[in-house]
N, C-alpha and C positions, 0 to 999 in steps of 0.2 A: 799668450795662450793661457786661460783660465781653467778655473777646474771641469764647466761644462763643457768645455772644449777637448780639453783631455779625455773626459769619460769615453765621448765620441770616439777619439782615433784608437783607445783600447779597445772598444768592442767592433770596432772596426777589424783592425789589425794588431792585436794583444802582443806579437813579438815584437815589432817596431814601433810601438809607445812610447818605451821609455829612450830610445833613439830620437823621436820625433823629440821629446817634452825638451831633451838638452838642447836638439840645435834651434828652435826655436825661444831660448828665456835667452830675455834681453837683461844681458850683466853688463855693467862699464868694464870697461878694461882693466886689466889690472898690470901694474907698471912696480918692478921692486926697485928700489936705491938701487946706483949703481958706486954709488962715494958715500963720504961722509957729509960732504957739502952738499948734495943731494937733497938726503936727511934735514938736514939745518936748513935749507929752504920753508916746513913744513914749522918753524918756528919754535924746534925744539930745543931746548939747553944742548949746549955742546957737552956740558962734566957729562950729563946724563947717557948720552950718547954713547961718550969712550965707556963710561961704566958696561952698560949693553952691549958693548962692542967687547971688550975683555970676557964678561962672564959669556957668551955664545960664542960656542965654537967656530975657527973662520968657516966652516966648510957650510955653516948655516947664515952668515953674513949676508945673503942674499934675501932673506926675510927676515930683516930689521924691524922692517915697519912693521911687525907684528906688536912688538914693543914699544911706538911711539904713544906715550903718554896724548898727544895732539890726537892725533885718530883715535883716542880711545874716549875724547870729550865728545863725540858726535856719531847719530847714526848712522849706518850705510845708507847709500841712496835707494830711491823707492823704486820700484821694480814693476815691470807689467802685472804682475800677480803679487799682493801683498798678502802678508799673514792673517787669518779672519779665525777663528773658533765658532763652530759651528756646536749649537749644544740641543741635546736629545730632549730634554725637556724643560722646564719654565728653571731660574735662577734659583740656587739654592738658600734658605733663609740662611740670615745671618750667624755667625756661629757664635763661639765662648770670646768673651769678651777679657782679659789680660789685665789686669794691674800691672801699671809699668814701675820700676823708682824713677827717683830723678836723672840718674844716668843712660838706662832706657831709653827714658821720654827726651832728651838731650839729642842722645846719639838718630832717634829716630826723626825728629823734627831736622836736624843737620842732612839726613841721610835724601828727607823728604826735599826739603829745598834746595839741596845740592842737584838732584834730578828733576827737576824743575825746569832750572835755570838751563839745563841741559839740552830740553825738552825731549827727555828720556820717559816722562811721565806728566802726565798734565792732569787738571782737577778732575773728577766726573760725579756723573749725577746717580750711581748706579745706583740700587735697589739692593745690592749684596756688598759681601767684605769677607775678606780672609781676614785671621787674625796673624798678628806679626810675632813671635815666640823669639828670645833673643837668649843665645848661648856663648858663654863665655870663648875667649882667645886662650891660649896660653901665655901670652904679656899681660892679661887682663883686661884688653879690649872688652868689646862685646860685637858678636857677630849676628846679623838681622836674618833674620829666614821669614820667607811669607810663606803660611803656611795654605795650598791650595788644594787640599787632598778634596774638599765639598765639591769645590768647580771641577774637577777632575771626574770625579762622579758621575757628572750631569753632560760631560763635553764629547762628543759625537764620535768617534773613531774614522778619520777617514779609510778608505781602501789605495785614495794613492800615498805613493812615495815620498817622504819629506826630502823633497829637494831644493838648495839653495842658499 
């Protein structure tokens, strides 16, 4: 069920919308560990595991897989309705452009190719750009913020619900 779909059964029937919109979205199942050998089927490190397993509490031991490193390489699967940004007017021009150092441009090129490979993010051809502003860790890392205040600007408000 898409968003024209939905618009429908709200103005149709506006109390049982958001009734319909749940039992209708087609989610996969969701299945938690029921062991640890479970878990290790999923190709994760056993150390890692017990670690996970020690610092959460048992009584949360039933959603492990929240913390597998393995499921956190890959997106969820694709859904009858995918995510789309609908925006009110044409793309915003480019913003301020950032001198990086070398660490910066390091950490951002790793950052860029690591999700890649992921295919968390792929190339595009767009016509706009956030700029990327990078603030320090307290170990001295550097931490990556995209900064999307422009596209935020321009991006449509929907009326339904973020569900899912």
């Amino acid at each position: 069920m898409c968003s024209s779909e939905i618009k429908d059964v709200q103005e149709d029937n506006p109390v049982s919308s958001l009734y319909l919109l749940l039992w209708n979205l087609e989610l996969p199942p969701t299945s938690y560990p029921d062991s640890l050998e479970e878990l290790l089927d999923e190709e994760e490190e056993p150390e890692e595991i017990e670690t996970v397993m020690n610092v959460v509490p048992s009584a949360y031991h039933q959603y492990l897989d929240v913390f597998s490193k393995v499921k956190a390489e890959r997106l969820p699967l694709n859904h009858a309705c995918d995510h789309h940004i609908e925006l009110e007017r044409s793309l915003p021009q480019a913003g301020v452009i950032y001198s990086l150092s070398n660490q910066e441009s390091d950490t951002l090129r790793a950052y860029i190719s690591e999700t890649i490979k992921k295919d968390f993010i792929w190339p595009s051809s767009s016509s706009t750009a956030a700029p990327v502003p990078f603030f320090k860790k307290k170990d001295g890392g550097l931490y990556l913020c995209v900064d999307y205040h422009k596209l935020n600007d321009v991006t449509s408000v929907g009326t339904l619900p973020n569900v899912g």
